[in-house]
Gaussian input, Z-matrix of N, CA and C with variables (Angstrom, degrees):
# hf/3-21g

backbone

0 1
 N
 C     1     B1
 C     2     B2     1     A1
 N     3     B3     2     A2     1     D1
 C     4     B4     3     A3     2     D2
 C     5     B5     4     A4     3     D3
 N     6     B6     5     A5     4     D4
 C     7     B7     6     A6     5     D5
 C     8     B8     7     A7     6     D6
 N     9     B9     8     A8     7     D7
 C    10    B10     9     A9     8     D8
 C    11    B11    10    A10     9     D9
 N    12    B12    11    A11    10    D10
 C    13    B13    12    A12    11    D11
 C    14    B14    13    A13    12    D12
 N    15    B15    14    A14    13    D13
 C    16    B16    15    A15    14    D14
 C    17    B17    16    A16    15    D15
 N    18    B18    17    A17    16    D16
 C    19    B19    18    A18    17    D17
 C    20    B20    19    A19    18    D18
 N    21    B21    20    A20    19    D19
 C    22    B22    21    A21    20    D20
 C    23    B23    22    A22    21    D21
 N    24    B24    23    A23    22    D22
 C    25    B25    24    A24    23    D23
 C    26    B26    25    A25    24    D24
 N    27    B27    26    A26    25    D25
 C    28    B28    27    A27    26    D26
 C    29    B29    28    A28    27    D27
 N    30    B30    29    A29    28    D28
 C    31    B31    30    A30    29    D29
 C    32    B32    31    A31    30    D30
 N    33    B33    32    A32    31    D31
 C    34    B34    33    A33    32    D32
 C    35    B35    34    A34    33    D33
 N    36    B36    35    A35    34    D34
 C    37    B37    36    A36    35    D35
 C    38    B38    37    A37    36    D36
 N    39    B39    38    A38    37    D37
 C    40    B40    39    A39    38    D38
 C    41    B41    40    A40    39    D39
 N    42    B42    41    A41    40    D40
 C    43    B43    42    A42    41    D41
 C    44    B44    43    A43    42    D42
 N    45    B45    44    A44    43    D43
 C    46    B46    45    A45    44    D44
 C    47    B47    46    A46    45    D45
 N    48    B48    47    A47    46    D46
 C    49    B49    48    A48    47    D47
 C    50    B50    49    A49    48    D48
 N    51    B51    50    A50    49    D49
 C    52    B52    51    A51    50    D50
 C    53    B53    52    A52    51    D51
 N    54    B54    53    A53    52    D52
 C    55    B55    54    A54    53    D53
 C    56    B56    55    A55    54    D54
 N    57    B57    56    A56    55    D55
 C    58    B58    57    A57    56    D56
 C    59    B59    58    A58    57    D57
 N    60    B60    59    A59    58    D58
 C    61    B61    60    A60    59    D59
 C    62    B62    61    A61    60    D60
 N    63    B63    62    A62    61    D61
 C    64    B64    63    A63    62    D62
 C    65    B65    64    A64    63    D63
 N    66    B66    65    A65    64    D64
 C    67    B67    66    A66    65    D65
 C    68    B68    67    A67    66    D66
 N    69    B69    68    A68    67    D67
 C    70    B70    69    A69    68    D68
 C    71    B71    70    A70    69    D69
 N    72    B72    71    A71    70    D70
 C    73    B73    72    A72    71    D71
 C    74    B74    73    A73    72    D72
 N    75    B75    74    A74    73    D73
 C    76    B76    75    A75    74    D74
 C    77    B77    76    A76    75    D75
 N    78    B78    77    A77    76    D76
 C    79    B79    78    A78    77    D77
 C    80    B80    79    A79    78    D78
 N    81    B81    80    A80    79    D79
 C    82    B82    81    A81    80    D80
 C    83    B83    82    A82    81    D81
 N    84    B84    83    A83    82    D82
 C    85    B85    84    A84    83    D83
 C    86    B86    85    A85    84    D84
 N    87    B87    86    A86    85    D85
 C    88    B88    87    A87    86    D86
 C    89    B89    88    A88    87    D87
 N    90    B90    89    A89    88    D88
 C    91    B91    90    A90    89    D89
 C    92    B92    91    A91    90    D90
 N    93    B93    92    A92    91    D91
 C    94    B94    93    A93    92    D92
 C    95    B95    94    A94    93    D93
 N    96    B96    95    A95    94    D94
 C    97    B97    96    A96    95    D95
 C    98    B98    97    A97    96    D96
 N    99    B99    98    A98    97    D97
 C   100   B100    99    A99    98    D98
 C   101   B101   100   A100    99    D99
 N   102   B102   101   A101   100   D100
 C   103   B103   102   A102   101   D101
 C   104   B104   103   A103   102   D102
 N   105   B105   104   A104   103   D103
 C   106   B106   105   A105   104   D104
 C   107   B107   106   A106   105   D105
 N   108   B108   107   A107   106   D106
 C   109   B109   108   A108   107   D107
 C   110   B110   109   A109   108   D108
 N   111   B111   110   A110   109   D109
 C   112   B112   111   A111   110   D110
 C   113   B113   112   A112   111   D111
 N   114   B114   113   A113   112   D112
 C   115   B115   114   A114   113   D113
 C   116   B116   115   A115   114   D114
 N   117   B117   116   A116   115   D115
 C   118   B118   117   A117   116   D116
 C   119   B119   118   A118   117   D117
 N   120   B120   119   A119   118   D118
 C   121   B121   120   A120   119   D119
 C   122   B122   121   A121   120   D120
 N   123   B123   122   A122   121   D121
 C   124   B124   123   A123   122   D122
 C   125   B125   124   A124   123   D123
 N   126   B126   125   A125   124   D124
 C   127   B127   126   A126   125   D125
 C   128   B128   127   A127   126   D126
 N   129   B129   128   A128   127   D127
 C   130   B130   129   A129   128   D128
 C   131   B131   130   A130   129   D129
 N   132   B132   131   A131   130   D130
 C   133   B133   132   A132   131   D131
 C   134   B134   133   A133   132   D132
 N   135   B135   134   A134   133   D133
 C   136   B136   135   A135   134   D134
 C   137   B137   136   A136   135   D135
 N   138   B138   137   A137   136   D136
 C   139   B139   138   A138   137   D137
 C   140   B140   139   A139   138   D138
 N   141   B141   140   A140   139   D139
 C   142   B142   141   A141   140   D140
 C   143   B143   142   A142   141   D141
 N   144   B144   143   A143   142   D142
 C   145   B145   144   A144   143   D143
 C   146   B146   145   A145   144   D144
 N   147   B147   146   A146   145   D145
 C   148   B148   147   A147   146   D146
 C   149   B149   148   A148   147   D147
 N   150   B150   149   A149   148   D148
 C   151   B151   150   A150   149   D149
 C   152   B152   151   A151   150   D150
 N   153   B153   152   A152   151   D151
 C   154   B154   153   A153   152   D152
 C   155   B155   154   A154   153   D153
 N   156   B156   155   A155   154   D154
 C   157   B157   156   A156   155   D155
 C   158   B158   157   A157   156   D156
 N   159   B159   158   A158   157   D157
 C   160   B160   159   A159   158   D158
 C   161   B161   160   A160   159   D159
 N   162   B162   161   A161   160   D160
 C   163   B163   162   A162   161   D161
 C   164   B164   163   A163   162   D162
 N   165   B165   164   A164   163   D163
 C   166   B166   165   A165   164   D164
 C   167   B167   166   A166   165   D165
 N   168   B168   167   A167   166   D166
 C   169   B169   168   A168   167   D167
 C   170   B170   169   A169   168   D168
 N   171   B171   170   A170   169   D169
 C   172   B172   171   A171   170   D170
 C   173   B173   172   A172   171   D171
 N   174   B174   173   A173   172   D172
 C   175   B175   174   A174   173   D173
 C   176   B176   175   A175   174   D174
 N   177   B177   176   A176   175   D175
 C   178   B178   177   A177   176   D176
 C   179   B179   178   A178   177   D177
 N   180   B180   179   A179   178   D178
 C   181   B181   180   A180   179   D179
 C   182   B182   181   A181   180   D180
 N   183   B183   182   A182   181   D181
 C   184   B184   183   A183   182   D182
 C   185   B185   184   A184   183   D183
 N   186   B186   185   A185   184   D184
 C   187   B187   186   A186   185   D185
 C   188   B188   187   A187   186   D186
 N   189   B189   188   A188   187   D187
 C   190   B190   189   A189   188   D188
 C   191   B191   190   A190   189   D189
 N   192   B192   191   A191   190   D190
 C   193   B193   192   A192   191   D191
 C   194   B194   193   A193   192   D192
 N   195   B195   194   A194   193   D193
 C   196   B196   195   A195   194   D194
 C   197   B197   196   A196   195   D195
 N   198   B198   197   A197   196   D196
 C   199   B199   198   A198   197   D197
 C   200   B200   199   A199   198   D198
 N   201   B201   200   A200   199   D199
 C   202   B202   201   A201   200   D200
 C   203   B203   202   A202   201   D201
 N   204   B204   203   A203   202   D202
 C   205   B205   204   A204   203   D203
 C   206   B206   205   A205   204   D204
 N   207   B207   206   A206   205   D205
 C   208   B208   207   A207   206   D206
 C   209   B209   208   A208   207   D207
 N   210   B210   209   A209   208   D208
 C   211   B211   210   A210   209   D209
 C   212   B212   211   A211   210   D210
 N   213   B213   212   A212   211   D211
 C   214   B214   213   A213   212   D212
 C   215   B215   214   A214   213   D213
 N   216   B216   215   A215   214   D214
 C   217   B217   216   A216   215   D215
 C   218   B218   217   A217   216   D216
 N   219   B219   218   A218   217   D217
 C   220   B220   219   A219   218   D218
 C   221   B221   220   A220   219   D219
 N   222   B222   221   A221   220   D220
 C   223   B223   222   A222   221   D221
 C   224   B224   223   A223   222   D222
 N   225   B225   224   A224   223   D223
 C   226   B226   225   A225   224   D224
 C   227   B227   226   A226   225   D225
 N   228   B228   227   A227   226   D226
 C   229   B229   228   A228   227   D227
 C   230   B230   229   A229   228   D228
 N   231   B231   230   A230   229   D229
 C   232   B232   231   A231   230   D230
 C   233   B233   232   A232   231   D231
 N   234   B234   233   A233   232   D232
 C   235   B235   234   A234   233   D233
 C   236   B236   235   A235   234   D234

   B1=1.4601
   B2=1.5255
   B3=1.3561
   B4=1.4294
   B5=1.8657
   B6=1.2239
   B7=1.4604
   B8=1.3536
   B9=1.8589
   B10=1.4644
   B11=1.4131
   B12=1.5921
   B13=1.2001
   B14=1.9937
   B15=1.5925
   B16=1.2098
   B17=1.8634
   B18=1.7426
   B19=1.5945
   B20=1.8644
   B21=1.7780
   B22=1.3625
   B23=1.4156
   B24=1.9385
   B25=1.7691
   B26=1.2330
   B27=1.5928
   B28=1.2656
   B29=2.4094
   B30=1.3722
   B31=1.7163
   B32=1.0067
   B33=1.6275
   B34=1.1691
   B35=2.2268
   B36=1.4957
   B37=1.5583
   B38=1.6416
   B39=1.3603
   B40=1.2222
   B41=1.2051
   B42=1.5629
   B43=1.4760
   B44=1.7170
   B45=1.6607
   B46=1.5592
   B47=1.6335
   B48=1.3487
   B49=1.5655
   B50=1.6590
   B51=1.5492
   B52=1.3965
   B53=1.5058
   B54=1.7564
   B55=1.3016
   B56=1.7594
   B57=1.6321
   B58=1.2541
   B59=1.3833
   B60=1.2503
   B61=1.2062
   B62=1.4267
   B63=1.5884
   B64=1.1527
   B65=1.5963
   B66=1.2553
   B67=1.2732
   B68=1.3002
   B69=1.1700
   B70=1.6468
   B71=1.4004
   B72=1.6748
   B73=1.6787
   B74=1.2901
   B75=1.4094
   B76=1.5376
   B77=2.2591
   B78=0.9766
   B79=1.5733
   B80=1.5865
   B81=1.6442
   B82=0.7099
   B83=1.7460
   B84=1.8415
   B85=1.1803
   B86=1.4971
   B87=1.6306
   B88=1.2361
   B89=1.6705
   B90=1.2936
   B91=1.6220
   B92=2.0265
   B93=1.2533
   B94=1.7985
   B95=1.6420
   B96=1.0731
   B97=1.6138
   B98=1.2934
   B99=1.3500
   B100=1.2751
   B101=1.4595
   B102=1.4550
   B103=1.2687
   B104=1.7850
   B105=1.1827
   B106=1.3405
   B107=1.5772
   B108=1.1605
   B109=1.5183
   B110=1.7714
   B111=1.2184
   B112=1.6880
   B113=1.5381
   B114=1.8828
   B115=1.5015
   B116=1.5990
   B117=1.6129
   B118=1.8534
   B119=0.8259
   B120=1.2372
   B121=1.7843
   B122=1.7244
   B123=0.9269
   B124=1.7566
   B125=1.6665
   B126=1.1077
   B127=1.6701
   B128=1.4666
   B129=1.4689
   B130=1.0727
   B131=1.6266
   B132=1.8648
   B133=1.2605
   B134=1.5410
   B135=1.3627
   B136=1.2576
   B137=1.5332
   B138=1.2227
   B139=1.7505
   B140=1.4184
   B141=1.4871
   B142=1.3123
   B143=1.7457
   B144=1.3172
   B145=1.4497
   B146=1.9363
   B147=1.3396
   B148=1.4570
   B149=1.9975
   B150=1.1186
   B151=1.7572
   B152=1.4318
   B153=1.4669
   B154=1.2392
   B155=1.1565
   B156=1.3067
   B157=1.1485
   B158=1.2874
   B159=1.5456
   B160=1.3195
   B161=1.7796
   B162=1.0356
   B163=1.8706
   B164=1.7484
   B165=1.1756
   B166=1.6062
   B167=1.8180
   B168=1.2213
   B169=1.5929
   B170=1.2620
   B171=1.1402
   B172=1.3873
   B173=1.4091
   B174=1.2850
   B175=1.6099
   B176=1.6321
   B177=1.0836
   B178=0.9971
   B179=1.6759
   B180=1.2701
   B181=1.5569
   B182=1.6958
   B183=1.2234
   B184=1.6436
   B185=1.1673
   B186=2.0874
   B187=0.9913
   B188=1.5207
   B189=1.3639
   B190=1.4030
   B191=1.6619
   B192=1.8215
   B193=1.7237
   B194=1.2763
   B195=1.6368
   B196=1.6086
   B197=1.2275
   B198=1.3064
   B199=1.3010
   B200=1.3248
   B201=1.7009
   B202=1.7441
   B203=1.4003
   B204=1.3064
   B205=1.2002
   B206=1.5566
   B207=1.5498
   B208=1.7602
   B209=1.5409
   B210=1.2499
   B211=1.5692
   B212=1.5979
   B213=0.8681
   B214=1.7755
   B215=1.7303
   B216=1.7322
   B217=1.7823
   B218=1.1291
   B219=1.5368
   B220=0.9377
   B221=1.5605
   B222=1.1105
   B223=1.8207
   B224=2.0265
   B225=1.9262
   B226=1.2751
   B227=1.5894
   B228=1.3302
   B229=1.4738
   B230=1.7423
   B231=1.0571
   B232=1.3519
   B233=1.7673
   B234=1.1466
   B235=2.0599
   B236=0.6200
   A1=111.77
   A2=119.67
   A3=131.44
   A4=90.39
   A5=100.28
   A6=111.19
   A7=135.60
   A8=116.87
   A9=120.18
   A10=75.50
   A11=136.49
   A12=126.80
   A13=101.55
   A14=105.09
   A15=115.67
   A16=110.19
   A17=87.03
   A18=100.12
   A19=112.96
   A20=92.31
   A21=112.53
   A22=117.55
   A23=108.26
   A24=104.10
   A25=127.95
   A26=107.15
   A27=128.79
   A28=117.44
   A29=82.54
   A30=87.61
   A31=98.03
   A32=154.28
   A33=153.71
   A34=87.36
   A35=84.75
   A36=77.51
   A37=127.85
   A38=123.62
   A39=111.53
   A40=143.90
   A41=85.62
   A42=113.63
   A43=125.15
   A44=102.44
   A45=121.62
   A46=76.85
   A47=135.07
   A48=111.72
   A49=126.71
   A50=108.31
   A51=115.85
   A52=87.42
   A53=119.21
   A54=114.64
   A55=130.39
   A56=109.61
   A57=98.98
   A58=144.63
   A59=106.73
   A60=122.51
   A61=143.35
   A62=116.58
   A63=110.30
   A64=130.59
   A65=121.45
   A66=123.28
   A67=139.94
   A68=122.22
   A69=109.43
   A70=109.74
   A71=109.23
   A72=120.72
   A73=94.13
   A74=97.11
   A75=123.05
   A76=103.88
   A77=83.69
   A78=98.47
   A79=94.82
   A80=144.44
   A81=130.11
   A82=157.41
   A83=93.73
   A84=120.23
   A85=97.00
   A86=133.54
   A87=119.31
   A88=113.54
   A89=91.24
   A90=89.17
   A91=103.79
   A92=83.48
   A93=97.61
   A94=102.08
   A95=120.22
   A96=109.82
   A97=102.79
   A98=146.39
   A99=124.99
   A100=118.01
   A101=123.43
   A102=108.85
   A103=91.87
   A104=120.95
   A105=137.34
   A106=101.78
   A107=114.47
   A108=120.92
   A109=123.17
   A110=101.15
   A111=99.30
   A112=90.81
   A113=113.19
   A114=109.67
   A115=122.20
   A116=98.39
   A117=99.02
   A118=116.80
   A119=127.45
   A120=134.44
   A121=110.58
   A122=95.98
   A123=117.03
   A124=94.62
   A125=120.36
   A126=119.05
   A127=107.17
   A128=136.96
   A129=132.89
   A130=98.54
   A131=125.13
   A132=132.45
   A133=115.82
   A134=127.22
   A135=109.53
   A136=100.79
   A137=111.67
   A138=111.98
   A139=120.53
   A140=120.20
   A141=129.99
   A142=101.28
   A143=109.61
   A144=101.95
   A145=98.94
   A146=107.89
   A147=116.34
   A148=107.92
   A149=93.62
   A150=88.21
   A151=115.78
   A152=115.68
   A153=115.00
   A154=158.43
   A155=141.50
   A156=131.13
   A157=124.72
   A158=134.58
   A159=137.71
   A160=101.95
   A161=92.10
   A162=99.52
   A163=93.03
   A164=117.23
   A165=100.83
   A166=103.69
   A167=101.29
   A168=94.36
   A169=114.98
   A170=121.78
   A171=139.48
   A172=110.81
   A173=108.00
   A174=121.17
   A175=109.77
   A176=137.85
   A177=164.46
   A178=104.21
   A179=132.34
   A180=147.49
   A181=99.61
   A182=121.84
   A183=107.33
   A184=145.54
   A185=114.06
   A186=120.50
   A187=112.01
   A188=95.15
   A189=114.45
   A190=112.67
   A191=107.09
   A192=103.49
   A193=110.16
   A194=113.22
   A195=115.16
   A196=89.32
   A197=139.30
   A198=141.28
   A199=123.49
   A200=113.42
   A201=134.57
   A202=90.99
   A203=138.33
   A204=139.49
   A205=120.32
   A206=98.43
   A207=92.36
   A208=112.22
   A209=108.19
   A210=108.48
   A211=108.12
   A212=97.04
   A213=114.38
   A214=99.22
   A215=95.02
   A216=90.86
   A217=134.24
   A218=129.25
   A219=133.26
   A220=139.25
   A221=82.83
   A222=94.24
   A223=108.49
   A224=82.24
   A225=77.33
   A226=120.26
   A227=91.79
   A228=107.00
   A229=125.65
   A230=129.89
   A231=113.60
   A232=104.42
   A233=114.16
   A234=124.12
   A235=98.70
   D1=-26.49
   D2=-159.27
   D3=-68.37
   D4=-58.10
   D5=177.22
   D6=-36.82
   D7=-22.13
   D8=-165.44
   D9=-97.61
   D10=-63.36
   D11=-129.88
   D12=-72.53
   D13=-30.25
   D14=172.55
   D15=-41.12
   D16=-72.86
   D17=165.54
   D18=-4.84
   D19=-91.62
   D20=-167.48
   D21=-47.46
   D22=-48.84
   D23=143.61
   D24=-5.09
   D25=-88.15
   D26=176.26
   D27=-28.73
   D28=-53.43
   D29=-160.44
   D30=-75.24
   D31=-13.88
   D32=-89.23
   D33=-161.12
   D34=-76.90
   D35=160.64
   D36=-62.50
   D37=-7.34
   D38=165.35
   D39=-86.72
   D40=-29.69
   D41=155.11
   D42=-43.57
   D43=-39.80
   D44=-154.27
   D45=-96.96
   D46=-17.68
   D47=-178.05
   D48=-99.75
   D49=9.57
   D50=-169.22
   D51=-154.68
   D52=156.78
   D53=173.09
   D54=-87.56
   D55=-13.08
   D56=143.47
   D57=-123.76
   D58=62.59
   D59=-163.55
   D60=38.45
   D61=4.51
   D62=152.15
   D63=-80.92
   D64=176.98
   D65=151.29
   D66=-46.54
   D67=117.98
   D68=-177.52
   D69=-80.00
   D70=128.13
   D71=179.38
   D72=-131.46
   D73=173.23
   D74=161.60
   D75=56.02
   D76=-122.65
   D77=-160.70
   D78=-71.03
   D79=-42.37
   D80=145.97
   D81=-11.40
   D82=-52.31
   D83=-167.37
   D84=-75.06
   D85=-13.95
   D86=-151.66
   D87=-124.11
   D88=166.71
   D89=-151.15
   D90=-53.79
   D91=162.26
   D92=-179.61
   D93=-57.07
   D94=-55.81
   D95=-172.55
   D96=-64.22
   D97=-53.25
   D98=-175.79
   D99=-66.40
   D100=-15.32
   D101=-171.60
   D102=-82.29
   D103=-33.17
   D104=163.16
   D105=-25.86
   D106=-81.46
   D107=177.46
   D108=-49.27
   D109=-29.62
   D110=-171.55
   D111=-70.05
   D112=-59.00
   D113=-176.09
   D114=-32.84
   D115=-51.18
   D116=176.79
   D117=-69.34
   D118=-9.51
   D119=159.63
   D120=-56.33
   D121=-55.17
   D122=-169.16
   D123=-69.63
   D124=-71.19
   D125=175.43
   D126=-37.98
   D127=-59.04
   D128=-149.52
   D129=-69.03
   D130=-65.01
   D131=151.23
   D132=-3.27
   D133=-50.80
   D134=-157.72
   D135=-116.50
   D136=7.28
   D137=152.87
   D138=-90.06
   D139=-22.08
   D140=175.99
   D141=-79.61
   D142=-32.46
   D143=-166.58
   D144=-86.11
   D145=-17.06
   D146=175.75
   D147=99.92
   D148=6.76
   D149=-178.79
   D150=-99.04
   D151=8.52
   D152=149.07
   D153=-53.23
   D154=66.24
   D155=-155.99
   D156=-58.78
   D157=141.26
   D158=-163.67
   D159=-134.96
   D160=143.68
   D161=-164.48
   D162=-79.24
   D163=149.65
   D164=147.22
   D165=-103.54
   D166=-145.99
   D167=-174.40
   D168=-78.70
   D169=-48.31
   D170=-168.43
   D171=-66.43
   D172=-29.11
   D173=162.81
   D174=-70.31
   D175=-46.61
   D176=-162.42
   D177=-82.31
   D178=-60.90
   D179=148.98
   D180=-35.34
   D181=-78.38
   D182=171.77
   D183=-51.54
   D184=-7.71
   D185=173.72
   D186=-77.42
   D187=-41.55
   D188=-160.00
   D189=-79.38
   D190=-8.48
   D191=162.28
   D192=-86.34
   D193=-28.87
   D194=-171.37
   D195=-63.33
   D196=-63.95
   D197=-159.47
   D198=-47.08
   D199=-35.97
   D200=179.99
   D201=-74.43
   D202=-60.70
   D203=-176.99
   D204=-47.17
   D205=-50.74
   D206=-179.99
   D207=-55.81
   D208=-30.01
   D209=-152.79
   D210=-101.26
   D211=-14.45
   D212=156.28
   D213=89.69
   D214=47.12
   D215=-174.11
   D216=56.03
   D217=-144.77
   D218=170.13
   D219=-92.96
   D220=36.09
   D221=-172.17
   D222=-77.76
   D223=134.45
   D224=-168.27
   D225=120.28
   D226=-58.94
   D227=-171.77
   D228=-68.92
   D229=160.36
   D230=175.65
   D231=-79.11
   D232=173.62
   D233=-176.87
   D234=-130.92

C-alpha cells in the first residue's frame, strides 16, 4: 500500500513543478540561453538556405493590425 500513495505523491509533485504536467526532457529541460542559441542556429540555416521568410513592411503593417485586433487593443491599459 505504502507504494500507491508514494506513487500518487510522486505524479502530483510533478505536475506542481511544470505547467503541464509532464516531465521536462530533451530541448525543454535546458537552460534558456542554450535553447536560445540552438533557435539562432535554426534561424540563421534557413536564411542561408533561403527558406526564410522576411516581412517587408506592408507585411509587417498587417501583422501588427491582426495582432491589435486579436488582443482587443488596448483595453485595460493606461493612454
Amino acid at each position: 500500500m505504502a507504494s500507491s500513495k508514494q506513487g500518487s505523491k510522486d505524479s502530483k509533485d510533478s505536475k506542481d513543478s511544470n505547467k503541464g504536467g509532464k516531465s521536462e526532457r530533451g530541448f525543454a529541460a535546458m537552460d534558456p540561453e542554450r535553447q536560445r542559441e540552438i533557435a539562432s542556429e535554426g534561424g540563421k540555416a534557413a536564411h542561408q538556405s533561403g527558406n526564410a521568410h522576411e516581412f517587408n513592411s506592408e507585411e509587417a503593417r498587417e501583422a501588427g493590425r491582426k495582432g491589435g485586433q486579436s488582443s482587443g487593443g488596448n483595453q485595460g491599459g493606461k493612454r
